[in-house]
C-alpha positions as CSV (number, residue, x, y, z in Angstrom):
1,X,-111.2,-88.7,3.2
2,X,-114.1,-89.4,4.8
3,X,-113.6,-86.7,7.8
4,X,-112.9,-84.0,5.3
5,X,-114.7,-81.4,4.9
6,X,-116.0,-79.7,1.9
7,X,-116.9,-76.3,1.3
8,X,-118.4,-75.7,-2.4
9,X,-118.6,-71.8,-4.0
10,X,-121.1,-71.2,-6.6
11,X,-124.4,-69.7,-8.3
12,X,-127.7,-70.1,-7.0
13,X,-128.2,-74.0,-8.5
14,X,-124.8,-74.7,-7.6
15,X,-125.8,-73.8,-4.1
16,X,-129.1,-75.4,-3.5
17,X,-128.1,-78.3,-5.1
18,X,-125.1,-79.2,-2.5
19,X,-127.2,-77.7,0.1
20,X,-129.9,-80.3,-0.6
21,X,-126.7,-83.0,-0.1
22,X,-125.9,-81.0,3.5
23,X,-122.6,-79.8,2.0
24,X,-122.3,-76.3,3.1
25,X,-122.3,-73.7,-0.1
26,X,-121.6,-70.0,-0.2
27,X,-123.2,-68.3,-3.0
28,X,-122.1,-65.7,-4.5
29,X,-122.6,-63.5,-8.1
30,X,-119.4,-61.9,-9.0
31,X,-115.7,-62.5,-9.5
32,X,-115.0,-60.2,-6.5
33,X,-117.4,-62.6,-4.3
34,X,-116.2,-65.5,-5.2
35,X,-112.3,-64.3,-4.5
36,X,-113.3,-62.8,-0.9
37,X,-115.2,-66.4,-0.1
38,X,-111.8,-68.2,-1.1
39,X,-109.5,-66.1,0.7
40,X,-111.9,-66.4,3.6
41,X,-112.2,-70.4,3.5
42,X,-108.6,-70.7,3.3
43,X,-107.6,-67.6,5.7
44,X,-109.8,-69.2,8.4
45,X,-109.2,-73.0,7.8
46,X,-113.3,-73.5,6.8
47,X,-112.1,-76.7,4.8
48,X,-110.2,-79.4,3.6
49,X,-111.4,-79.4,0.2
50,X,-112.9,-76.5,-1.9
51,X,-114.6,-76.8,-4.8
52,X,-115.0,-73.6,-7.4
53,X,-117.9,-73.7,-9.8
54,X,-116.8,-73.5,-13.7
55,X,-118.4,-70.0,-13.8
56,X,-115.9,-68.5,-11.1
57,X,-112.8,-70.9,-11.4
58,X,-111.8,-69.4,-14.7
59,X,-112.0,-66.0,-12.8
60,X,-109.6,-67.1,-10.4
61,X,-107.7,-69.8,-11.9
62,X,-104.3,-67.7,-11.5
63,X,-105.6,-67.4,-7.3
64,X,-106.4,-71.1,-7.6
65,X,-103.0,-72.7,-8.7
66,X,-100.8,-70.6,-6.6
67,X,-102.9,-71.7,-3.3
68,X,-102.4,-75.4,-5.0
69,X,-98.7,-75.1,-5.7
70,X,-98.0,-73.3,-2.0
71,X,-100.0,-75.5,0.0
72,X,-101.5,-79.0,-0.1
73,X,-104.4,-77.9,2.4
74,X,-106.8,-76.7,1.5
75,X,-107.1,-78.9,-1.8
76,X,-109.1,-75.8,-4.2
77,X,-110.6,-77.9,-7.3
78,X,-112.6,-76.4,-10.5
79,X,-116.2,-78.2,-10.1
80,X,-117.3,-78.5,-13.7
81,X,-120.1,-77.2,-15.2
82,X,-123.8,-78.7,-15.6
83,X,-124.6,-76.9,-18.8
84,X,-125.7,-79.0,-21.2
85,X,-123.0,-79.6,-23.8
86,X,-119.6,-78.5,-21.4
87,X,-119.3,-81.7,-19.6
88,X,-121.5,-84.1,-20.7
89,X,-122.3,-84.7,-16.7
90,X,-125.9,-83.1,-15.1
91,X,-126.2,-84.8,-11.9
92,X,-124.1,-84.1,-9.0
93,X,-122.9,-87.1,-8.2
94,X,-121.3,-86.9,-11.5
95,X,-119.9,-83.7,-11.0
96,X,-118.6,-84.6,-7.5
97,X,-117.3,-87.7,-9.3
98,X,-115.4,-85.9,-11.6
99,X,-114.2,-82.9,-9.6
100,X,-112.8,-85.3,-6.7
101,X,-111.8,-88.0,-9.1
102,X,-113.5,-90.4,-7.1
103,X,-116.1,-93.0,-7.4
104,X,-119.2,-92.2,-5.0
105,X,-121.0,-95.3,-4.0
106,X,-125.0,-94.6,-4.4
């Protein structure tokens, strides 16, 4: 897994805080955005592993689990929320952590 490559969609502090890690983030602010960015990474082969913010995975879950189900690549994953009270988790190596299911080394 280490060659993989990741590619996360997201809100503004989903973004910047991947981007501050050097994974690449497209952000985006509406259902519509987030389902063009998906078909996009997937269409053109951007990644191995995509990972959907909490805020736009329930919008496309139905998208999500069919691209799953058809296809092992690209692996699409729900990246949970940070909001206090969802997950319990605030820091992104705990999200990563999670979403993955994976233990990152610090």
């Amino acid at each position: 897994m280490n060659d993989a490559t990741l590619l996360v969609i997201g809100d503004e502090n989903i973004g910047f805080g991947f981007g501050l890690l050097g994974i690449e983030a497209r952000i985006v602010y509406a259902a519509e955005e987030a389902q063009r960015m998906l078909d996009q990474a997937v269409s053109e082969h951007e990644a191995e592993i995509i990972l959907v913010s909490a805020q736009w995975a329930a919008a496309l879950r139905g998208q999500m689990d069919a691209r799953m189900s058809a296809s092992s690549t690209p692996i699409v994953l729900d990246l949970p929320s940070s909001a206090p009270g969802e997950t319990g988790q605030t820091d992104l190596r705990g999200l990563l952590q999670h979403a993955l299911g994976i233990q990152l080394e610090p």
